[in-house]
DODRENMI-781630 format. One record per residue (C-alpha): residue number from 1; x, y, z. Coordinates in Angstrom, 2 decimals, always signed. Layout:
ATOM | NUM | X | Y | Z .
...
//
This chain:
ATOM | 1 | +0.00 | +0.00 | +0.00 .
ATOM | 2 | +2.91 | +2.28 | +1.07 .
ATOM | 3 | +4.89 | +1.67 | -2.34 .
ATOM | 4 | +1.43 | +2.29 | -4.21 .
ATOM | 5 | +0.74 | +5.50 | -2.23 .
ATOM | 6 | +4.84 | +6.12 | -3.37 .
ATOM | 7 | +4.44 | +5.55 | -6.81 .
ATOM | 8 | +0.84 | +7.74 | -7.36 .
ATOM | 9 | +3.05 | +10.28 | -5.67 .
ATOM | 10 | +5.67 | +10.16 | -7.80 .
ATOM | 11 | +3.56 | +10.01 | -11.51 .
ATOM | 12 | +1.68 | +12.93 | -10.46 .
ATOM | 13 | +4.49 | +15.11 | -9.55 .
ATOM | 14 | +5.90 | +14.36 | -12.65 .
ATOM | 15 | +2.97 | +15.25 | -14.58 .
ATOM | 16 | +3.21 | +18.43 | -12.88 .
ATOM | 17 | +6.70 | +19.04 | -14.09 .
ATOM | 18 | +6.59 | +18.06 | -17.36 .
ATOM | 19 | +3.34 | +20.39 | -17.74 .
ATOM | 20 | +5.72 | +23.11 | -15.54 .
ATOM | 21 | +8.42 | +22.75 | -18.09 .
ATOM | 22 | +6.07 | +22.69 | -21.35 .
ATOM | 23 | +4.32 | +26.31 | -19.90 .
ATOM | 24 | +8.13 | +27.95 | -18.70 .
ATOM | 25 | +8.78 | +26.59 | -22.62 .
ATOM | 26 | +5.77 | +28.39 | -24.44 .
ATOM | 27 | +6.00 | +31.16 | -22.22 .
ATOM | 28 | +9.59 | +32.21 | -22.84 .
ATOM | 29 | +9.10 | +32.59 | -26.45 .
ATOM | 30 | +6.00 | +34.70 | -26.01 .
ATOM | 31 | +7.85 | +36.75 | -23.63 .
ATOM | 32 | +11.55 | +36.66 | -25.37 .
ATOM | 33 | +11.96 | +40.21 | -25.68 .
ATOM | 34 | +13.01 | +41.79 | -28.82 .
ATOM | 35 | +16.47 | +41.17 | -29.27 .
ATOM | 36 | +16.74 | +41.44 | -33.04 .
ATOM | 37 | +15.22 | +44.19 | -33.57 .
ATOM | 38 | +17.65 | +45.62 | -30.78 .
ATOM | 39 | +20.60 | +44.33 | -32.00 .
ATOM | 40 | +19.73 | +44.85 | -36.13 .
ATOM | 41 | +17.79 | +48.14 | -37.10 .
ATOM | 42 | +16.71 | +46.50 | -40.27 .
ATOM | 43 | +14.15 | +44.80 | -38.33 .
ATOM | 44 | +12.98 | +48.31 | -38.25 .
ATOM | 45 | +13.23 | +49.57 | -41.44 .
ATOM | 46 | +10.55 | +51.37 | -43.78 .
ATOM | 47 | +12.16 | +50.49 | -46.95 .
ATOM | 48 | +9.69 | +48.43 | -49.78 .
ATOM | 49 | +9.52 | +45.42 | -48.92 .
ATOM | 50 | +8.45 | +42.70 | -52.39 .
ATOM | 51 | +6.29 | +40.04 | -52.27 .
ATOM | 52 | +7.98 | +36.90 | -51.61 .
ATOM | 53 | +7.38 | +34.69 | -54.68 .
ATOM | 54 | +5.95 | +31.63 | -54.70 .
ATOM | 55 | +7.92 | +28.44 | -53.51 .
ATOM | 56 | +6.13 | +25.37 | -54.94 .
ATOM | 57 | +9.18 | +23.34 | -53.67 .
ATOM | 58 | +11.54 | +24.12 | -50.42 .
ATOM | 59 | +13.49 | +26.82 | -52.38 .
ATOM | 60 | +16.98 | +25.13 | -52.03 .
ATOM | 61 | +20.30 | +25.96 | -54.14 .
ATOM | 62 | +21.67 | +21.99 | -54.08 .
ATOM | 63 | +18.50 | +20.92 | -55.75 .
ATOM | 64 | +14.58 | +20.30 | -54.70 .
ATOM | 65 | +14.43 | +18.57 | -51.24 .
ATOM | 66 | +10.52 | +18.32 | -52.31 .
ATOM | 67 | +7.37 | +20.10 | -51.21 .
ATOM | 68 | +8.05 | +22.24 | -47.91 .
ATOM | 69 | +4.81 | +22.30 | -45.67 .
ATOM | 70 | +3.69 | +25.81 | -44.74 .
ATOM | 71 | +4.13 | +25.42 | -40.90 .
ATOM | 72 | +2.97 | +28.97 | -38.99 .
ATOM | 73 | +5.28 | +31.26 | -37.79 .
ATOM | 74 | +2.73 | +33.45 | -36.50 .
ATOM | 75 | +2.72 | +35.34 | -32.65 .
ATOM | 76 | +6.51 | +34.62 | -32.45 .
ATOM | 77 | +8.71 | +37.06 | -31.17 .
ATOM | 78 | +11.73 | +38.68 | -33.58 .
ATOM | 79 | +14.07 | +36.51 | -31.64 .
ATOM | 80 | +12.00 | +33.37 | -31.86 .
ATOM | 81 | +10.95 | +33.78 | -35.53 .
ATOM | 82 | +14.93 | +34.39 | -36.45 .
ATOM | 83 | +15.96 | +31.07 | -34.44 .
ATOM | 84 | +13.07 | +28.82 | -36.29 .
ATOM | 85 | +14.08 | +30.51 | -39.75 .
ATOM | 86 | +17.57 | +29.30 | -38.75 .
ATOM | 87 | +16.56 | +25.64 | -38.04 .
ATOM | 88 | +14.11 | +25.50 | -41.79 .
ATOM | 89 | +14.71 | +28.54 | -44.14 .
ATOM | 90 | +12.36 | +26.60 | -46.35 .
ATOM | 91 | +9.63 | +27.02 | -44.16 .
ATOM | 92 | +10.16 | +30.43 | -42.95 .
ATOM | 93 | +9.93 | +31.72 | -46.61 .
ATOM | 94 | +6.67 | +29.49 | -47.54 .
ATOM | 95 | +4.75 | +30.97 | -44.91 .
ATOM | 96 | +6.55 | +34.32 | -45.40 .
ATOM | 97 | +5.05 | +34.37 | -49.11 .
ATOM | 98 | +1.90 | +32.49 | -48.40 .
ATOM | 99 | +0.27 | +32.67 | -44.89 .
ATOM | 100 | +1.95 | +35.72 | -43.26 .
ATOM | 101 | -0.29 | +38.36 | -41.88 .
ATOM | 102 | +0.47 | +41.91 | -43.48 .
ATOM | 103 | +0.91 | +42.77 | -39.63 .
ATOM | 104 | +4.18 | +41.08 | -39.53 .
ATOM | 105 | +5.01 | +41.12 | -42.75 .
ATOM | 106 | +7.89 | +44.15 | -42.29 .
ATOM | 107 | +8.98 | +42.48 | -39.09 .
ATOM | 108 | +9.45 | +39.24 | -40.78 .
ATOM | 109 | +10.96 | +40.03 | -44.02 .
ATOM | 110 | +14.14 | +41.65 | -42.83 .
ATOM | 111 | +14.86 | +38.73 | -40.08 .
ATOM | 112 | +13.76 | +35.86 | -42.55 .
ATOM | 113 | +16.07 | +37.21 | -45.61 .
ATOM | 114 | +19.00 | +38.03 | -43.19 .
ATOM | 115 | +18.97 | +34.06 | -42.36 .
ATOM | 116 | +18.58 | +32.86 | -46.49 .
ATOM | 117 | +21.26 | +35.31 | -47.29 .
ATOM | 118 | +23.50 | +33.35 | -44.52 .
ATOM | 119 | +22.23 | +30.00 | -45.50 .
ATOM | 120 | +21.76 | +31.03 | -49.45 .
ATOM | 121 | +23.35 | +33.48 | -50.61 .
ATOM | 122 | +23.21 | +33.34 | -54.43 .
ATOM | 123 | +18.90 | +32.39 | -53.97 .
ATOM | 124 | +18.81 | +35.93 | -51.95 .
ATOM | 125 | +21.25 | +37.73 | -54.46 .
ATOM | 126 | +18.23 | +37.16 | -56.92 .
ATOM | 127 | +15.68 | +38.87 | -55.19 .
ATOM | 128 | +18.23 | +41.77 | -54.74 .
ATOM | 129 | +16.92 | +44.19 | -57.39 .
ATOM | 130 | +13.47 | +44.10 | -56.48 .
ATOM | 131 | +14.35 | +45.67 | -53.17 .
ATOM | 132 | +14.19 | +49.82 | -53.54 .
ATOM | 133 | +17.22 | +51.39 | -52.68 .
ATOM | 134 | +18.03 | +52.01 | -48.81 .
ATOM | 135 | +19.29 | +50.52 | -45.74 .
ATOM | 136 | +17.53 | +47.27 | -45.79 .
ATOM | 137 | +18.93 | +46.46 | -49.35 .
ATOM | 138 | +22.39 | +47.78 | -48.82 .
ATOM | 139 | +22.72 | +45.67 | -45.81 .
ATOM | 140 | +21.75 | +42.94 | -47.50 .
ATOM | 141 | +23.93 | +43.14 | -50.07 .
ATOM | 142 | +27.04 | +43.56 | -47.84 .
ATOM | 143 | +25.81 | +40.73 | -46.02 .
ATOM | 144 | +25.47 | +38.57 | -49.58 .
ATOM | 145 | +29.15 | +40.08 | -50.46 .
ATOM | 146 | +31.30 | +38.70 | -47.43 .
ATOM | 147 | +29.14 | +35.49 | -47.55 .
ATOM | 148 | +29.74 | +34.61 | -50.76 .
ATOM | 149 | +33.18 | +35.82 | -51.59 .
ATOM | 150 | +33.91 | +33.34 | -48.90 .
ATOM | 151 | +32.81 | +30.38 | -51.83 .
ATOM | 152 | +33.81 | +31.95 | -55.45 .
ATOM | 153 | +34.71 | +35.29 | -55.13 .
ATOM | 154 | +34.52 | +35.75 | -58.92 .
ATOM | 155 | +30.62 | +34.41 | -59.54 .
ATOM | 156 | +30.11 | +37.11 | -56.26 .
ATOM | 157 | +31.94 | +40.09 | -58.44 .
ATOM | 158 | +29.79 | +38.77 | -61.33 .
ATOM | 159 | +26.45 | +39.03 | -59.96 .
ATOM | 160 | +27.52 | +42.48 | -58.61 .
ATOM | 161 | +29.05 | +43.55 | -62.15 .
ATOM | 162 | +25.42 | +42.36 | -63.50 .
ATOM | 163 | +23.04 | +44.49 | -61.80 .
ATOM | 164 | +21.28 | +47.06 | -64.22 .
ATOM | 165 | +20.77 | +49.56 | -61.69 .
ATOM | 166 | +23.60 | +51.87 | -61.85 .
ATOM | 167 | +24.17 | +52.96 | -57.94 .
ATOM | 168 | +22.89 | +49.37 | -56.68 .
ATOM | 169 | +25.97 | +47.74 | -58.99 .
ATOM | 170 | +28.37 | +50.14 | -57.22 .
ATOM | 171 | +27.77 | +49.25 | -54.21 .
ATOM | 172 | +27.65 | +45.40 | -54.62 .
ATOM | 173 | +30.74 | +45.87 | -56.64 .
ATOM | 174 | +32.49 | +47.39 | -53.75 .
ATOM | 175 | +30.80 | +45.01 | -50.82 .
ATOM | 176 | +32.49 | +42.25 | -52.40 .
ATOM | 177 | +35.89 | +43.83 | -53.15 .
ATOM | 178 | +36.17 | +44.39 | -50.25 .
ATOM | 179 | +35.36 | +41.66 | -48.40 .
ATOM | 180 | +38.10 | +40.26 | -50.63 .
ATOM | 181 | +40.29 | +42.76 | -49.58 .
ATOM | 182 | +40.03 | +41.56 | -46.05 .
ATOM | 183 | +42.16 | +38.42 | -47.10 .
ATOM | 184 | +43.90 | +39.62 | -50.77 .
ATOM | 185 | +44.83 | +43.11 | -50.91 .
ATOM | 186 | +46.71 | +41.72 | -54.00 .
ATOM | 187 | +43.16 | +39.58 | -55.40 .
ATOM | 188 | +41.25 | +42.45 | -54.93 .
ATOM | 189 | +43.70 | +44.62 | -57.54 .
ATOM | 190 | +43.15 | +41.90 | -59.62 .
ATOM | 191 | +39.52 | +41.62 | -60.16 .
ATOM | 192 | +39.62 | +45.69 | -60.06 .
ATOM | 193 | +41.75 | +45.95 | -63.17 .
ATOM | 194 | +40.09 | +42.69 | -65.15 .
ATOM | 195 | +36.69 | +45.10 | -64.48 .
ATOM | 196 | +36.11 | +45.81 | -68.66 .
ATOM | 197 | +34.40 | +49.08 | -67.91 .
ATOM | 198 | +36.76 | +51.94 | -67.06 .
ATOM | 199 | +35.05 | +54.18 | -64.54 .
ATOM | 200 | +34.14 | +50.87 | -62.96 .
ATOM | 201 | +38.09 | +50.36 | -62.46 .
ATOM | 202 | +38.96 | +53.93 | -61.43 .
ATOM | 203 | +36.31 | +54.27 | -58.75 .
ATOM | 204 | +36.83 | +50.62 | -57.32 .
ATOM | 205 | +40.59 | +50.97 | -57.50 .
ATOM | 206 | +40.25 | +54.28 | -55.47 .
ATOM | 207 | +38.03 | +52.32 | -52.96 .
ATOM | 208 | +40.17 | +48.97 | -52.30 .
ATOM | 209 | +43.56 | +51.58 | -52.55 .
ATOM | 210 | +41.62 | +53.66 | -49.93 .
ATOM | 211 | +40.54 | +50.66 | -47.68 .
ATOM | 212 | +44.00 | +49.22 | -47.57 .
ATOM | 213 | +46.04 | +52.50 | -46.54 .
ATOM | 214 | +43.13 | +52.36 | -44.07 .
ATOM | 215 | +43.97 | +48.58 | -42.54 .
ATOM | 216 | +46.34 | +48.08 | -39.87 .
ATOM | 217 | +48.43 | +45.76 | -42.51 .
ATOM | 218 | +49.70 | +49.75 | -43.79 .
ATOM | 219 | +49.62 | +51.76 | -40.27 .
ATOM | 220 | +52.92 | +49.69 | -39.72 .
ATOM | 221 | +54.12 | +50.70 | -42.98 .
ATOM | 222 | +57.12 | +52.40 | -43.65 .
ATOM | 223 | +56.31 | +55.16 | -46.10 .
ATOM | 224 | +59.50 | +53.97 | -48.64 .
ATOM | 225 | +57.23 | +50.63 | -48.60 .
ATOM | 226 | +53.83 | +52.39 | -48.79 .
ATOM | 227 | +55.00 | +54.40 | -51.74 .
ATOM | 228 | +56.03 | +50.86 | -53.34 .
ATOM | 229 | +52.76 | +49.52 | -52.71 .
ATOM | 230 | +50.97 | +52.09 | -54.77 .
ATOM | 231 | +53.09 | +52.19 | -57.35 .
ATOM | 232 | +52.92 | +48.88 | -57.79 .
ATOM | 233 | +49.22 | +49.21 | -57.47 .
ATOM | 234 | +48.78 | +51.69 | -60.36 .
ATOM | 235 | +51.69 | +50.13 | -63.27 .
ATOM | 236 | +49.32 | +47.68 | -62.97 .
ATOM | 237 | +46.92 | +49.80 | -65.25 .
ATOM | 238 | +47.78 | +49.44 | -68.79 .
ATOM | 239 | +45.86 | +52.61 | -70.13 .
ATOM | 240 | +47.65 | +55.43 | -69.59 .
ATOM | 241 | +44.85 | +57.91 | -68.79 .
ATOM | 242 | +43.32 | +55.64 | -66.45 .
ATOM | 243 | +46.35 | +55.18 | -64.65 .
ATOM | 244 | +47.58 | +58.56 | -64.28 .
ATOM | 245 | +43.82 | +59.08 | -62.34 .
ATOM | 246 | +45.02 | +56.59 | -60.28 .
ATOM | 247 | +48.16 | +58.39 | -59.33 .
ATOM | 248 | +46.23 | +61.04 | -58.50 .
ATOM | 249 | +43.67 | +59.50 | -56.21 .
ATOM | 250 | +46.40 | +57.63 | -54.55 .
ATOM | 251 | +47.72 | +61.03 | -53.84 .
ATOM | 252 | +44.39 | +62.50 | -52.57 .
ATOM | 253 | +44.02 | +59.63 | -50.58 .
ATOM | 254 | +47.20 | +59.77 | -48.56 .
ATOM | 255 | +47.90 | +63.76 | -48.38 .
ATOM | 256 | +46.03 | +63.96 | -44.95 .
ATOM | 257 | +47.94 | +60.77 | -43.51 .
ATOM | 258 | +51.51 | +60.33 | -45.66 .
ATOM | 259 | +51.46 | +63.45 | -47.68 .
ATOM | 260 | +55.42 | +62.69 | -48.56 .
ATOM | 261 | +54.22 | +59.73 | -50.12 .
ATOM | 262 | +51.44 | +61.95 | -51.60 .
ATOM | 263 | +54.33 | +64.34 | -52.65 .
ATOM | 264 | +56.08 | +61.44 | -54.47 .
ATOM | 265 | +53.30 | +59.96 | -56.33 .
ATOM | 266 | +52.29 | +63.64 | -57.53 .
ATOM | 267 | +55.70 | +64.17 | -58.64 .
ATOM | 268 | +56.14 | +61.28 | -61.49 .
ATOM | 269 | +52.96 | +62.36 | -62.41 .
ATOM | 270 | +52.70 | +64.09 | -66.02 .
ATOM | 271 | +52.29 | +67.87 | -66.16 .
ATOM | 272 | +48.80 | +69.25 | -66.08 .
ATOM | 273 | +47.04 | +71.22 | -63.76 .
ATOM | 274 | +45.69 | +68.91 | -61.28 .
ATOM | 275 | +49.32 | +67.72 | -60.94 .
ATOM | 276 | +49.77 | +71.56 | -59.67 .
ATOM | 277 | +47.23 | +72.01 | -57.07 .
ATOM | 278 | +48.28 | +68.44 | -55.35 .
ATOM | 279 | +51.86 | +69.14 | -55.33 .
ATOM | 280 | +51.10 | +72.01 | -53.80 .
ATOM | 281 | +48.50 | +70.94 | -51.58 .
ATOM | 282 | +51.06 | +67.86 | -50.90 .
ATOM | 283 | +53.94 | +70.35 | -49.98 .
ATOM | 284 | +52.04 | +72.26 | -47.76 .
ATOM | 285 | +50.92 | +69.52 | -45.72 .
ATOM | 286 | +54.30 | +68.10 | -45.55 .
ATOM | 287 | +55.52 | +71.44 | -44.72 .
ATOM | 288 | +52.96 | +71.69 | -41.68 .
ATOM | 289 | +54.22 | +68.16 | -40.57 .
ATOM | 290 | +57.92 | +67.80 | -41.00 .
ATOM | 291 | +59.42 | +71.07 | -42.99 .
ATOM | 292 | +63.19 | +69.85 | -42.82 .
ATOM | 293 | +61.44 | +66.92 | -44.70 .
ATOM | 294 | +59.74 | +68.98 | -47.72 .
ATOM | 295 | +63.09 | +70.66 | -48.13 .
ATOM | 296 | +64.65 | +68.25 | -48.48 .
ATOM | 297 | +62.01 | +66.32 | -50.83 .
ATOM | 298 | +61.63 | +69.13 | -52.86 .
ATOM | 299 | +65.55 | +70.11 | -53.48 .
ATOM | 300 | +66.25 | +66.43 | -54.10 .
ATOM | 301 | +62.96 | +66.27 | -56.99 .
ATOM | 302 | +62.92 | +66.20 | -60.25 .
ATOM | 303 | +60.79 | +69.27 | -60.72 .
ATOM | 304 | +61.41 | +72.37 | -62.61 .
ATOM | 305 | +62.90 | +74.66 | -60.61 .
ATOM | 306 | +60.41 | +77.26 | -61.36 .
ATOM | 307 | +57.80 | +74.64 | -59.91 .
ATOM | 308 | +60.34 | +74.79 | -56.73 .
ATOM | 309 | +60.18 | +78.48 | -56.45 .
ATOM | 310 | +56.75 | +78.18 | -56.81 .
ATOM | 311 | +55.77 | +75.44 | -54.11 .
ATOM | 312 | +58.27 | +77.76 | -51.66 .
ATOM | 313 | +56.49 | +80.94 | -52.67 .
ATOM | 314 | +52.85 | +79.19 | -51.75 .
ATOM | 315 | +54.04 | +77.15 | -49.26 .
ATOM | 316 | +54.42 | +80.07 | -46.70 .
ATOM | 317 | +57.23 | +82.85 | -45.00 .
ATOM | 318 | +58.38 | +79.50 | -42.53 .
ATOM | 319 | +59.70 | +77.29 | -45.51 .
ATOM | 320 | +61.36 | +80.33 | -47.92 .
ATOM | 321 | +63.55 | +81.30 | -44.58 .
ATOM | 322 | +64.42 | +78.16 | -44.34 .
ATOM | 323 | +64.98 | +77.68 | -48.48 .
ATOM | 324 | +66.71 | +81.05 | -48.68 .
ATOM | 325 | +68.61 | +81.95 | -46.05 .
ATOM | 326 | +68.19 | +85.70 | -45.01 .
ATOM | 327 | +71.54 | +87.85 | -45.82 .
ATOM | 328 | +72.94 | +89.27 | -42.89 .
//
């Protein structure tokens, strides 16, 4: 009687907990607050947001894995509805594009692409252009970039090369060189000069030239080896216009930061008249920063020395004292 009295005991209480443990399970993901929206303003964004199209089968890359049952997602929290779009992406866009309320539909989209573009890249690089252009679909494609550069860097700069829309191209062109960049400084020059359009080159050699001097790799730098580095950089540009535009942005790039490696660049540059104003807004920068330095840079160049006397003349009273000595 005792070890029946025991044993009732013991199945009720652990009715009780499993029920306990079911409610504490439902409840926290009613009450998980909203994390993702916290941590990812997309989840707040007001850009258009497309209709979804319709998956027939469980919208996979690898192949059909079949029909994909439209399971509910709805009254789930951002943070809930991102972890079950992590554990079936196939589901989570089914009842994205067929059963979700227009409610959640804003809420949803962001958190449910953000997951497809990290299990699927090139499936969420389609729906791309029918985003309008803003945060949402910037993000996205920066997110798309460093995902799939990580698998075939070159189908990633092709897709981005694709894209009809002009300023959406750019930007997908740059995401992914520079998520290359991040390994290859040297494999992002590459796919910059194989680009076959020509502004294309010149704007995203300016940006991976720009992110590099940026990187730690070049704080360390010397500026002999910096200097060796760009020019390196821009003989690797067989047209001649194109590449003295390179010299130049190099130069505009580094006259805040290196401006005698600014100076140098400027200086093998062909004569014209933006090779003028950076010299001389090279010179004066160097002046400000070392001016025993831009003496000696400028006595030991191979400019003109009409193009000396004017750099000292411009460069202010400090420098011509110490150019021309005063007589006693």
């Amino acid at each position: 009687m005792i070890r029946l009295l025991l044993l009732s005991t013991g199945l009720v209480s652990c009715a009780f907990l499993a029920l306990w443990i079911r409610s504490k399970e439902t409840r926290d993901l009613a009450e998980l607050p909203r994390l993702h929206r916290l941590a990812d303003p997309i989840a707040g964004s007001e850009d258009h947001l497309p209709a979804l199209p319709e998956f027939s089968e469980a919208p996979v890359l690898d192949g059909g894995e079949g029909r994909a049952d439209v399971v509910s997602f709805d009254g789930l929290s951002s943070k809930a509805l991102a972890i079950r779009a992590e554990q079936d992406i196939g589901a989570a866009l089914n009842w994205l594009s067929e059963d979700a309320d227009a409610s959640v539909f804003e809420t949803a989209y962001p958190i449910i692409m953000h997951e497809l573009v990290r299990q699927r890249p090139l499936q969420a690089a389609q729906m791309i252009p029918e985003l309008q252009s803003g945060f949402l679909r910037d993000s996205l494609v920066t997110s798309i970039s460093r995902q799939w550069v990580q698998v075939d860097s070159d189908a990633a700069l092709a897709w981005a090369s694709a894209l009809e829309d002009a300023s959406l191209r750019g930007h997908a062109q740059r995401s992914v060189l520079l998520a290359v960049c991040e390994a290859s400084y040297e494999d992002a020059m590459g796919h910059v000069l194989a680009l076959s359009v020509e502004q294309d080159r010149l704007d995203l050699l300016s940006t991976v030239f720009a992110h590099e001097i940026q990187s730690q790799r070049l704080r360390t730098q010397s500026s002999s080896r910096l200097l060796q580095l760009a020019e390196s950089s821009i003989e690797q540009i067989s047209e001649a216009p194109l590449r003295g535009r390179a010299r130049f942005e190099a130069a505009q790039l580094l006259i805040a930061t290196h401006p005698q490696v600014a100076f140098a660049l400027v200086e093998r540059a062909e004569a014209s008249d933006s090779r003028e104003g950076l010299l001389l807004t090279a010179f004066r920068s160097l002046s400000e920063l070392d001016p025993d330095l831009a003496n000696h840079m400028l006595n030991e160049s191979t400019l003109s020395d009409s193009m000396k006397d004017q750099l000292r003349s411009a460069s202010g009273p400090v420098l011509v004292e110490m150019v021309i000595p005063k007589r006693p």
